[in-house]
N, CA, C and O atoms as a GROMACS GRO file, in nm:
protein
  536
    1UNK      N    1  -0.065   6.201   8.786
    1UNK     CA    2  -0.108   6.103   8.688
    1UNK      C    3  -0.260   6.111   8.676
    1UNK      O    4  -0.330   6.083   8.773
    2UNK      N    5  -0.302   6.141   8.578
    2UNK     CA    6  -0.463   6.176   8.548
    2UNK      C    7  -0.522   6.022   8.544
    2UNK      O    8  -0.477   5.942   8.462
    3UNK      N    9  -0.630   5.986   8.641
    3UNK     CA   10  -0.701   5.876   8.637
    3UNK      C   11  -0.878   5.934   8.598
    3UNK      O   12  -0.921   6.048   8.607
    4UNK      N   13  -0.937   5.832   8.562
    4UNK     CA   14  -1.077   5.907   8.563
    4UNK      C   15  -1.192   5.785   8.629
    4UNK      O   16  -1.197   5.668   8.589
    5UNK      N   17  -1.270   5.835   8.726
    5UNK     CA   18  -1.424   5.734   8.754
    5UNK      C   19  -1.513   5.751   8.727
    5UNK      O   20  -1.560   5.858   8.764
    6UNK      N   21  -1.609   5.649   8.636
    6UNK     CA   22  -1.696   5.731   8.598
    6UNK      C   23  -1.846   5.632   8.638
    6UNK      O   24  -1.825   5.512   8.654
    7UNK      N   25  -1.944   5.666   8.647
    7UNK     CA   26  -2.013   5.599   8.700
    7UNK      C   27  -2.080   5.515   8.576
    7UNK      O   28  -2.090   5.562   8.462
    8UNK      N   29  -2.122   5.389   8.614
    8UNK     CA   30  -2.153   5.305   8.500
    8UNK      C   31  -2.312   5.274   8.538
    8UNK      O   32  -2.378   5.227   8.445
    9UNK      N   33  -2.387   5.295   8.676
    9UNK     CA   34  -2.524   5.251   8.692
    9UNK      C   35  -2.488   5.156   8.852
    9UNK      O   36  -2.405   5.072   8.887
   10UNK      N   37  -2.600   5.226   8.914
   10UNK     CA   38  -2.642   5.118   8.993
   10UNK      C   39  -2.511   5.161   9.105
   10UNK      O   40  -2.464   5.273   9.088
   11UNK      N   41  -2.464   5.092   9.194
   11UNK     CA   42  -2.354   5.136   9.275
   11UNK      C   43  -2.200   5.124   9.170
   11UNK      O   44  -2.090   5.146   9.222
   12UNK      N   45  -2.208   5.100   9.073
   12UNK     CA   46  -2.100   5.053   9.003
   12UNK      C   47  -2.033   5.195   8.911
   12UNK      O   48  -2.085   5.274   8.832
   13UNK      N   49  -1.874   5.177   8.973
   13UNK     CA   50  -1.833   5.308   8.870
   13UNK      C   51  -1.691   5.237   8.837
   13UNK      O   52  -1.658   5.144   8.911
   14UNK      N   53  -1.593   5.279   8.719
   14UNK     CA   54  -1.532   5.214   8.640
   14UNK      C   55  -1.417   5.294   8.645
   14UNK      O   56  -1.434   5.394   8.576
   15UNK      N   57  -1.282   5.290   8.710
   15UNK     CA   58  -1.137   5.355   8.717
   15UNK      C   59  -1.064   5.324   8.617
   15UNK      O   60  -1.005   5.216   8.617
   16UNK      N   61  -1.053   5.415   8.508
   16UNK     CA   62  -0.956   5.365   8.381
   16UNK      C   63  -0.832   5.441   8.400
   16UNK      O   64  -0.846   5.562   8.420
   17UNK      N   65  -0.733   5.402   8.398
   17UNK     CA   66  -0.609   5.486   8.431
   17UNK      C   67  -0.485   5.382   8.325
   17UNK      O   68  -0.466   5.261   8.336
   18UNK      N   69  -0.438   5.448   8.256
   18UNK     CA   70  -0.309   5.395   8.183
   18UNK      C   71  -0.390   5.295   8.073
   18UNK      O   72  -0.324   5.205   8.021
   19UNK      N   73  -0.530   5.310   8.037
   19UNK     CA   74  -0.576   5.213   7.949
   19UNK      C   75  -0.665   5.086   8.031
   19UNK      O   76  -0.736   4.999   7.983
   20UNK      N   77  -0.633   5.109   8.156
   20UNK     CA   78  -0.662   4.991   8.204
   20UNK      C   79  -0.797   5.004   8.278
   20UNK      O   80  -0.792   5.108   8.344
   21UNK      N   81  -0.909   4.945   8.294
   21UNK     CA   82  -0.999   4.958   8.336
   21UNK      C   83  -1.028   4.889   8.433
   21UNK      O   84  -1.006   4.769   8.413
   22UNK      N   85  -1.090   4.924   8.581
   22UNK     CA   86  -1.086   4.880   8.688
   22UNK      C   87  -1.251   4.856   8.752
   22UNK      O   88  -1.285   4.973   8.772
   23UNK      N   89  -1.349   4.783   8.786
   23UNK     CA   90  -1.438   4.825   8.794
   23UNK      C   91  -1.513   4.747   8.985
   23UNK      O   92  -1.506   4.641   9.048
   24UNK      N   93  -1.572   4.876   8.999
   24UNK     CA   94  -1.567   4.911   9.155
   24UNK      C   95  -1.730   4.906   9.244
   24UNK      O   96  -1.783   5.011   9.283
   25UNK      N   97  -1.773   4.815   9.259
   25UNK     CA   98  -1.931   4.800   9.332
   25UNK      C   99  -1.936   4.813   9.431
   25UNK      O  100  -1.848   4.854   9.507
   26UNK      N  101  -2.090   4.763   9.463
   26UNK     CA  102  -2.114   4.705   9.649
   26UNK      C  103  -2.138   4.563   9.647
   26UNK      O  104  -2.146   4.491   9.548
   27UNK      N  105  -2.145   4.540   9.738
   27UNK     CA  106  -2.220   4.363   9.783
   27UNK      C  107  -2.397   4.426   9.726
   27UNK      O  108  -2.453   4.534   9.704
   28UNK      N  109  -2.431   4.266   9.722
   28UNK     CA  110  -2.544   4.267   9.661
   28UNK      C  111  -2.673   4.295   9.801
   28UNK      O  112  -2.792   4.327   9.804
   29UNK      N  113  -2.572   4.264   9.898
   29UNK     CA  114  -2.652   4.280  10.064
   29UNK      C  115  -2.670   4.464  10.091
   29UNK      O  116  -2.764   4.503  10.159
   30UNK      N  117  -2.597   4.540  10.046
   30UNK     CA  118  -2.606   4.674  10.034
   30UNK      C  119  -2.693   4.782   9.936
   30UNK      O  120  -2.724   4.900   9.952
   31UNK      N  121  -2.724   4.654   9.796
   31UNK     CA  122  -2.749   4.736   9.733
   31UNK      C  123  -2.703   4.720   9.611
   31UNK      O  124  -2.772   4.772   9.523
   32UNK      N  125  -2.600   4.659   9.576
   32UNK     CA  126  -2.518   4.680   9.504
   32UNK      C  127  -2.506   4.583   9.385
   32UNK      O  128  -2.617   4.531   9.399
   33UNK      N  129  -2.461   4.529   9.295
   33UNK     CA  130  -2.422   4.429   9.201
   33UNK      C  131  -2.344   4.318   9.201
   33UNK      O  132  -2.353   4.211   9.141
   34UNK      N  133  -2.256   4.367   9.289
   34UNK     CA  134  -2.106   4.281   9.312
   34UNK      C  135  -2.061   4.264   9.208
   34UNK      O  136  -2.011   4.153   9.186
   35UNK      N  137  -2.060   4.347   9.119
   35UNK     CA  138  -1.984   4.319   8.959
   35UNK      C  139  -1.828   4.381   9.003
   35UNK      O  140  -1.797   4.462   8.916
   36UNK      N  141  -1.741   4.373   9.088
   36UNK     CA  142  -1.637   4.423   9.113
   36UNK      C  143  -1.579   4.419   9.315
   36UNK      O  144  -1.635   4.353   9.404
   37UNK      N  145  -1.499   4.478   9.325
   37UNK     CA  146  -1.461   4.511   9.473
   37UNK      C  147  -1.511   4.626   9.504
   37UNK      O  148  -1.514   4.699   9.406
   38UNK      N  149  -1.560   4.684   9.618
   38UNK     CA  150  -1.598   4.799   9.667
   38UNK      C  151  -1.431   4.905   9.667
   38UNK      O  152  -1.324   4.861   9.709
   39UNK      N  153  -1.443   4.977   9.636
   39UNK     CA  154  -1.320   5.097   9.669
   39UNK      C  155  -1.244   5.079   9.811
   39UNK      O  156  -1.123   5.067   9.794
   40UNK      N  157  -1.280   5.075   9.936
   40UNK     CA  158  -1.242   5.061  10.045
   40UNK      C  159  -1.144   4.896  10.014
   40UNK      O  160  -1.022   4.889  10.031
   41UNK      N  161  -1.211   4.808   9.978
   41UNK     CA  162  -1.164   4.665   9.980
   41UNK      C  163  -1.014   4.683   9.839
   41UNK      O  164  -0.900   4.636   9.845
   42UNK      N  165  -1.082   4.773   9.723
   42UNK     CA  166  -0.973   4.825   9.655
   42UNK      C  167  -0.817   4.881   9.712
   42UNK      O  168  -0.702   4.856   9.676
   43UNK      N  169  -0.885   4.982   9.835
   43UNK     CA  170  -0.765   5.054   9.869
   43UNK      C  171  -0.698   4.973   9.938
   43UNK      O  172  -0.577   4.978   9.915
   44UNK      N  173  -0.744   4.873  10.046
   44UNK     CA  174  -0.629   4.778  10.088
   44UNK      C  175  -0.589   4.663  10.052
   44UNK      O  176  -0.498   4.597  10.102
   45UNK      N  177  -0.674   4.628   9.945
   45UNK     CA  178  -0.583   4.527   9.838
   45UNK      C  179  -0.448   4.599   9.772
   45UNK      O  180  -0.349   4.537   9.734
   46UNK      N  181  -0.461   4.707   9.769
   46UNK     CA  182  -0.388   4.816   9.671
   46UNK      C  183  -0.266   4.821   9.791
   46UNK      O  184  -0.161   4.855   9.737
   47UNK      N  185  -0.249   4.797   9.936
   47UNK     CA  186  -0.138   4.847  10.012
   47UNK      C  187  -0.093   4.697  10.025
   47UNK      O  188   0.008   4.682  10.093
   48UNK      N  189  -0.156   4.570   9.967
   48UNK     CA  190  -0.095   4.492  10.006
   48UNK      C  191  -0.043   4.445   9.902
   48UNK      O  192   0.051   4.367   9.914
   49UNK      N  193  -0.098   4.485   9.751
   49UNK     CA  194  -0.016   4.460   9.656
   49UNK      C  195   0.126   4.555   9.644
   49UNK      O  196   0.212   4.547   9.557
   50UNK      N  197   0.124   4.620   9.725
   50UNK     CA  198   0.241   4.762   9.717
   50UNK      C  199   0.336   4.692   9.783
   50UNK      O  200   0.446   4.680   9.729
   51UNK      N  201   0.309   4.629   9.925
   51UNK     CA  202   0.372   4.517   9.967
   51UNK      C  203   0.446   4.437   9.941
   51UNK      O  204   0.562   4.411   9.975
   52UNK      N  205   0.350   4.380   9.855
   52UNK     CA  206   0.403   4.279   9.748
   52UNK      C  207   0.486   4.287   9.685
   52UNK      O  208   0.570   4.198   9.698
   53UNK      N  209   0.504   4.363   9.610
   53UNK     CA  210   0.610   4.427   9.495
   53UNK      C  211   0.724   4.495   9.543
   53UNK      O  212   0.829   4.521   9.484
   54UNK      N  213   0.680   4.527   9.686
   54UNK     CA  214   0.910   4.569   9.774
   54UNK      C  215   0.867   4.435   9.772
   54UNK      O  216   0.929   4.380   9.682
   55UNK      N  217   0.795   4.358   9.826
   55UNK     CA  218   0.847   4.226   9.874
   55UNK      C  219   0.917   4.096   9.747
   55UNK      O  220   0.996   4.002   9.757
   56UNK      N  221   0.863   4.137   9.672
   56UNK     CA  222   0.959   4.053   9.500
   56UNK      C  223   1.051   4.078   9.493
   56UNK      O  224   1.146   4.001   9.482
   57UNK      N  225   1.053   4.268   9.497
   57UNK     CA  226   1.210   4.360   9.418
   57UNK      C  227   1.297   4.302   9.541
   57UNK      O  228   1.413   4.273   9.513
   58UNK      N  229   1.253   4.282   9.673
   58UNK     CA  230   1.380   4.258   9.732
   58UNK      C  231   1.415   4.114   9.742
   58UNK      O  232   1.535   4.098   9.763
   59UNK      N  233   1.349   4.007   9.734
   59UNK     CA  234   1.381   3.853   9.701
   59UNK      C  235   1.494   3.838   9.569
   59UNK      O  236   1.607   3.788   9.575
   60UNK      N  237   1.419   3.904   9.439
   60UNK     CA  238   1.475   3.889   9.334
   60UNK      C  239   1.614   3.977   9.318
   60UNK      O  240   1.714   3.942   9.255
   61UNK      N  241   1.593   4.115   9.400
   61UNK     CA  242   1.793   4.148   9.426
   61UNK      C  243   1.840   4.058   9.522
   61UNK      O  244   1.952   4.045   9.472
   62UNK      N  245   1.843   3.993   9.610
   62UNK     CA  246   1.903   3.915   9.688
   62UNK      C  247   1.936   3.733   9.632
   62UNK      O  248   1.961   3.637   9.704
   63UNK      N  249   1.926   3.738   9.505
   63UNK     CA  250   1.884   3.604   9.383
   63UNK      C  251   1.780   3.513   9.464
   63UNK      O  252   1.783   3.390   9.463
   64UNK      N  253   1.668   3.606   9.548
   64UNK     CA  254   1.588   3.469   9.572
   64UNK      C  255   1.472   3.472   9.510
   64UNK      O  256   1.452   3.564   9.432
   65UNK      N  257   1.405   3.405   9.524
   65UNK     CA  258   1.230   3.329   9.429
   65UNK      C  259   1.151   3.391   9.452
   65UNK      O  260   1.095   3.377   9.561
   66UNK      N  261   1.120   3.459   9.388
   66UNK     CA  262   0.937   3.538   9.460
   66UNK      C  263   0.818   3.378   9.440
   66UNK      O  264   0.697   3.360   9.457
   67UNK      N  265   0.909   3.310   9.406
   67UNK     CA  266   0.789   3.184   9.370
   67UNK      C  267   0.712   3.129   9.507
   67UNK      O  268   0.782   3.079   9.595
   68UNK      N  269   0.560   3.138   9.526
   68UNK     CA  270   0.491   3.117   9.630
   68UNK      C  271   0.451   3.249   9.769
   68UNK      O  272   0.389   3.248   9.876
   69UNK      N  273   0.537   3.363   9.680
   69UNK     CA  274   0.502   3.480   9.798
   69UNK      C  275   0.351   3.507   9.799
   69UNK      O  276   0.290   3.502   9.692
   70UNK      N  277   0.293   3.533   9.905
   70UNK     CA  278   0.177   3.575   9.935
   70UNK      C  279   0.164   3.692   9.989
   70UNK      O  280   0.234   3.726  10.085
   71UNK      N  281   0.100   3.747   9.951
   71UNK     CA  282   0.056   3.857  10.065
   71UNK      C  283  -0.074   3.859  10.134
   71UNK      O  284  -0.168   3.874  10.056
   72UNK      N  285  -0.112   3.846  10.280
   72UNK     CA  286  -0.297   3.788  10.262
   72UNK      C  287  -0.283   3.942  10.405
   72UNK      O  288  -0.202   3.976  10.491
   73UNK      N  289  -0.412   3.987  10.354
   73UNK     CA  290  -0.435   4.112  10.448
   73UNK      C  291  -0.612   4.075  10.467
   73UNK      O  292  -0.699   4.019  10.399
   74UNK      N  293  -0.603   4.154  10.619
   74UNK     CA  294  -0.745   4.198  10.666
   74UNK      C  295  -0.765   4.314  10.718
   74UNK      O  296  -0.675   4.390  10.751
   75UNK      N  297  -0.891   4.337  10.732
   75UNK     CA  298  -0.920   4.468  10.784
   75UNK      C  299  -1.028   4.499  10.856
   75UNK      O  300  -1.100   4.400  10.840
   76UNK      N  301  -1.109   4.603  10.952
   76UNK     CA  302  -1.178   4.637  10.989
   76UNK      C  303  -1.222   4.792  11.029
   76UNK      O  304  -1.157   4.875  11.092
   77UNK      N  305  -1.332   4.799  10.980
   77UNK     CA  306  -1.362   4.958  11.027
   77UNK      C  307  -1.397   4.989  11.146
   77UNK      O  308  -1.457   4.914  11.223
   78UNK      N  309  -1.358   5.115  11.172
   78UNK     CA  310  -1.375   5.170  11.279
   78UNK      C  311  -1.567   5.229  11.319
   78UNK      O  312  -1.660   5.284  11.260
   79UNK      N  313  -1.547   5.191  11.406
   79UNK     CA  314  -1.717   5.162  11.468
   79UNK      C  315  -1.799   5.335  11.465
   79UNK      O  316  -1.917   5.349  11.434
   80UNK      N  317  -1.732   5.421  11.493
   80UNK     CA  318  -1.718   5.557  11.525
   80UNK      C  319  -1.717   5.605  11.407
   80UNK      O  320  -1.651   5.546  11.321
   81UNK      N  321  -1.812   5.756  11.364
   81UNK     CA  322  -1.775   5.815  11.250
   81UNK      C  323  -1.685   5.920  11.267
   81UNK      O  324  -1.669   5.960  11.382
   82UNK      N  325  -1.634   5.964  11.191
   82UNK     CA  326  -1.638   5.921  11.034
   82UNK      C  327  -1.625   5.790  10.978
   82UNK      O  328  -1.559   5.705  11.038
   83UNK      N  329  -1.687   5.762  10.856
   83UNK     CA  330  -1.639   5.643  10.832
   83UNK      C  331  -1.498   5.571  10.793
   83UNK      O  332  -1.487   5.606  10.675
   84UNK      N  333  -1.424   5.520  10.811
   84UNK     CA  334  -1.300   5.486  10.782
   84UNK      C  335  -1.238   5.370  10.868
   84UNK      O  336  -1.268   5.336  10.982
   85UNK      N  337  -1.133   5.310  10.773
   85UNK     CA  338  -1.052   5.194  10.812
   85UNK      C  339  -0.987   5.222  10.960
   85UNK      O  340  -0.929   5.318  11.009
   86UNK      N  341  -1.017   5.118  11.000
   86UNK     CA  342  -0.964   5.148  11.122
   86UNK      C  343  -0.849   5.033  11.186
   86UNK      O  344  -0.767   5.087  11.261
   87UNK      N  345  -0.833   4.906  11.170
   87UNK     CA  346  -0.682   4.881  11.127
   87UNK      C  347  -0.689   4.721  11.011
   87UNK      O  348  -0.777   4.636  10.999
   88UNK      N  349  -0.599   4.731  10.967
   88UNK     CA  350  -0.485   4.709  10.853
   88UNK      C  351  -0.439   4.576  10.875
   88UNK      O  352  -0.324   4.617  10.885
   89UNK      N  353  -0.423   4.427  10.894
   89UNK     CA  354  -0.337   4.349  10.932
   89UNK      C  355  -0.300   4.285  10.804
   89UNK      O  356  -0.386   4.235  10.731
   90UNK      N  357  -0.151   4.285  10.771
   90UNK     CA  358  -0.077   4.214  10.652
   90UNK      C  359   0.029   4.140  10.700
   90UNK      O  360   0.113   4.170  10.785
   91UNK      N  361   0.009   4.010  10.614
   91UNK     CA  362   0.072   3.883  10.654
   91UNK      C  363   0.141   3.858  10.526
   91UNK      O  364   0.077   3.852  10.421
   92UNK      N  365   0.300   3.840  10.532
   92UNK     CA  366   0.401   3.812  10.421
   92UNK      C  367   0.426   3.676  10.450
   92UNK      O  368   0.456   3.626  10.558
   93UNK      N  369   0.411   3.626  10.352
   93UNK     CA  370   0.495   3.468  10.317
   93UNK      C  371   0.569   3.474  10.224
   93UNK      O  372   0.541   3.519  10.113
   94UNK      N  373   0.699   3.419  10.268
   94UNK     CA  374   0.769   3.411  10.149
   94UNK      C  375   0.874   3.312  10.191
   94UNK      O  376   0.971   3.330  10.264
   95UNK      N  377   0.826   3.184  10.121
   95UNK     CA  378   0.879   3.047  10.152
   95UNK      C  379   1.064   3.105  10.119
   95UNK      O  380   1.153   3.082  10.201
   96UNK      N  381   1.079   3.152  10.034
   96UNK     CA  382   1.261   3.156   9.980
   96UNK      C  383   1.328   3.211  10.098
   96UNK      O  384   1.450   3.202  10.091
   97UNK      N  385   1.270   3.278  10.231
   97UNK     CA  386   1.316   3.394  10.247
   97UNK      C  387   1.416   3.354  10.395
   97UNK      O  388   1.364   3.331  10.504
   98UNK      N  389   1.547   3.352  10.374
   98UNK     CA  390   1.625   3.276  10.475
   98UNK      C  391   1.657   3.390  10.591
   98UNK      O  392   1.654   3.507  10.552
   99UNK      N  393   1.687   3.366  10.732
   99UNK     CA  394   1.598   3.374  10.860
   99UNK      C  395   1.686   3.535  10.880
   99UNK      O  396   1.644   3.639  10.930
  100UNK      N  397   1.855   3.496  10.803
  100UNK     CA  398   1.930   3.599  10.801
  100UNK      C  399   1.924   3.717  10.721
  100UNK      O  400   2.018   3.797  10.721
  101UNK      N  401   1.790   3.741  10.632
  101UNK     CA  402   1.748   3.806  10.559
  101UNK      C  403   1.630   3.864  10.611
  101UNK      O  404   1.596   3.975  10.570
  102UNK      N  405   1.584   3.822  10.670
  102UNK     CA  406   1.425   3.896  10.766
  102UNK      C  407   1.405   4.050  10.797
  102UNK      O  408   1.329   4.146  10.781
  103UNK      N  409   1.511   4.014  10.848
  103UNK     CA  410   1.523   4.154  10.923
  103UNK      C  411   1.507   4.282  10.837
  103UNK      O  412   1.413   4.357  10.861
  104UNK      N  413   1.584   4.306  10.750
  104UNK     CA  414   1.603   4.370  10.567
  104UNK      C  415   1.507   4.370  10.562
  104UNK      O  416   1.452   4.476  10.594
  105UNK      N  417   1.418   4.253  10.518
  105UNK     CA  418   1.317   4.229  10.440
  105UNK      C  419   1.216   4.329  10.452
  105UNK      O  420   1.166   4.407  10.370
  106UNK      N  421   1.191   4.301  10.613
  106UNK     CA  422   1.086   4.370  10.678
  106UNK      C  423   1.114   4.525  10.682
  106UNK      O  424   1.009   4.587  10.695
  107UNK      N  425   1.177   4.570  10.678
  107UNK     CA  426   1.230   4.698  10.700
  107UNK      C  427   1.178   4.763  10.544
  107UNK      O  428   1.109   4.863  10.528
  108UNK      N  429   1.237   4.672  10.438
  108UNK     CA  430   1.192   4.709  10.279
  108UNK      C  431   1.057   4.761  10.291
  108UNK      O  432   1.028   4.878  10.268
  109UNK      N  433   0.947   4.638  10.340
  109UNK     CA  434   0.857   4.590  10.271
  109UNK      C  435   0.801   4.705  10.333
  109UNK      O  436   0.736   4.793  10.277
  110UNK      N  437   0.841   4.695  10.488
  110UNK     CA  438   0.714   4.842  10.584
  110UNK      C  439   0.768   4.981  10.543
  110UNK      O  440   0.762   5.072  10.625
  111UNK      N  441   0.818   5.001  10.424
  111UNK     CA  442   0.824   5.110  10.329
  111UNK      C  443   0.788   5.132  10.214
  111UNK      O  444   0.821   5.226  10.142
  112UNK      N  445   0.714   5.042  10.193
  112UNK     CA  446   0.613   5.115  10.087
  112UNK      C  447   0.584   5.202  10.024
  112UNK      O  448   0.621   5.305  10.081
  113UNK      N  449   0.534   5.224   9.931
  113UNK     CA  450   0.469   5.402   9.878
  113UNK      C  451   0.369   5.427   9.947
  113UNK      O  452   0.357   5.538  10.000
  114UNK      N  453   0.255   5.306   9.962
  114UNK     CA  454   0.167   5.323  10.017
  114UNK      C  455   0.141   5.339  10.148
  114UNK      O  456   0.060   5.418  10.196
  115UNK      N  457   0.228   5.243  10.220
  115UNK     CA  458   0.244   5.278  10.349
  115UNK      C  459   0.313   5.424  10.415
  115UNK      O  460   0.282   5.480  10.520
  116UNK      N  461   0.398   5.457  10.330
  116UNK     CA  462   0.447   5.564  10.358
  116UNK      C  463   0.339   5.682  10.301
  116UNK      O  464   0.341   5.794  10.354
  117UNK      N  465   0.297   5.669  10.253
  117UNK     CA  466   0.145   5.804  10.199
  117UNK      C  467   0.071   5.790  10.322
  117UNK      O  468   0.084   5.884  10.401
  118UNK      N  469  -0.007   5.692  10.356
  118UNK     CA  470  -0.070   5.669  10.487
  118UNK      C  471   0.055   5.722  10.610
  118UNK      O  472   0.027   5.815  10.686
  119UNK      N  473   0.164   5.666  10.617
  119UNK     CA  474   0.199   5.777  10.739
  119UNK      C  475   0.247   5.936  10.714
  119UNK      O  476   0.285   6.010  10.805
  120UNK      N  477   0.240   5.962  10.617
  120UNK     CA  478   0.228   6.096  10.617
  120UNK      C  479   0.130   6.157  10.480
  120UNK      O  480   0.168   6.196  10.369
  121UNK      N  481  -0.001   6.148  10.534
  121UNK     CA  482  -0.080   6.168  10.432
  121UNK      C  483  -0.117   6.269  10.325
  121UNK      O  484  -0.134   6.382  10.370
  122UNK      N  485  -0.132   6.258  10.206
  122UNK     CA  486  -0.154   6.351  10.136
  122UNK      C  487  -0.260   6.461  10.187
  122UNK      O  488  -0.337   6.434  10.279
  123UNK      N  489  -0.260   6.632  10.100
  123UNK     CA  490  -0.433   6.706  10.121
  123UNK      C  491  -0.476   6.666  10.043
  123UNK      O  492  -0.400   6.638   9.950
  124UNK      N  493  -0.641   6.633  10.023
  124UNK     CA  494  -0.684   6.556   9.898
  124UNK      C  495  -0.788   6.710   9.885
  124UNK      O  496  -0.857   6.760   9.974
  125UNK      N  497  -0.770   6.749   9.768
  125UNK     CA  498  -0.871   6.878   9.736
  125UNK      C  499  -1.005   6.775   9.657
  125UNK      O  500  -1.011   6.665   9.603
  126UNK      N  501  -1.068   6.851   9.679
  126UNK     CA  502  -1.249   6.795   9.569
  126UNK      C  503  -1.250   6.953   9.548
  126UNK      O  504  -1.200   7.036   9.624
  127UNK      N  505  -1.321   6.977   9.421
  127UNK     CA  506  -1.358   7.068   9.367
  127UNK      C  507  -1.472   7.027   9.259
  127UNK      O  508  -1.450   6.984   9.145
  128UNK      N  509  -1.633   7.055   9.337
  128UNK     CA  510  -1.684   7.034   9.241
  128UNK      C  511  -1.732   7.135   9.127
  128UNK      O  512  -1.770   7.250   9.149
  129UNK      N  513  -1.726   7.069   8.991
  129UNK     CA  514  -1.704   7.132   8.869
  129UNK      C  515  -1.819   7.107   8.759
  129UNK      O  516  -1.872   6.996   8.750
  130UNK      N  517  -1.850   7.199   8.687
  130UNK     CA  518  -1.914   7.233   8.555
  130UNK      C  519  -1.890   7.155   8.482
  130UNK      O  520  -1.770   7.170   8.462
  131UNK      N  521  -1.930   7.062   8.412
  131UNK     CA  522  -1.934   6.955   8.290
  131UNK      C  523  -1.820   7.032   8.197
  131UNK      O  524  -1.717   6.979   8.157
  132UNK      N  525  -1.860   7.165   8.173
  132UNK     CA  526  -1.759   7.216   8.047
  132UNK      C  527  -1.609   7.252   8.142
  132UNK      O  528  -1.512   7.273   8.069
  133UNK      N  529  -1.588   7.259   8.257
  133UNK     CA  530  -1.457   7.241   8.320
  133UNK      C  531  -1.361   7.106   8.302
  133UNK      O  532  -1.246   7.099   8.258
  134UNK      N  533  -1.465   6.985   8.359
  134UNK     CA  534  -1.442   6.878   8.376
  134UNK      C  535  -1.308   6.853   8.260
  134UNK      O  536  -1.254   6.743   8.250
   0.00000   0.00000   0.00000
């Protein structure tokens, strides 16, 4: 699926993919604008909205309510370089969700796309390129 980033000024660059435009800073303590989420804060909002969505599809096949589901995640980096996330904590609420159904649930939800890319991760190629390639 072809996405594109393009830089807009300043720490700020702009992910348009499917029409939709996404736009991606720093804190203003870094440098930055705060006109958006940093990419890192992107990518694990992005595993907990992935979350989210087994966590609906399977309420709403089972006829229950996604009404009041939450998903609330944190995170922290790892102190050591390279730089990178170093762990992940996601917290499901889901008031509908009766005690004999848990078990399922959880099993759905910790299958993810995203979660499952993270345990077996993609090669990510960079190739940098000529304006007339691009």
């Amino acid at each position: 699926m072809p996405m594109e980033v393009s830089y807009e000024g300043g720490d700020r660059f702009t992910l348009t993919v499917r029409g939709h435009d996404v736009v991606m800073d720093q804190p203003r303590d870094v440098g930055g604008e705060d006109d958006g989420a940093t990419p890192t804060e992107l990518f694990i909002g992005t595993i907990a909205a992935c979350v989210g969505f087994y966590a609906e599809r399977f309420l709403r096949r089972h006829d229950l309510s996604p009404e009041g589901l939450r998903i609330e995640v944190d995170f922290d980096m790892a102190d050591e370089r390279p730089a990178r996330v170093r762990t992940i904590d996601i917290r499901v609420v889901a008031p509908s969700l009766p005690e004999e159904r848990r078990a399922a649930f959880e099993r759905v939800i910790d299958h993810c796309t995203l979660h499952n890319t993270l345990r077996d991760p993609p090669q990510v190629h960079i190739d940098v390129v000529e304006p007339a390639r691009a």
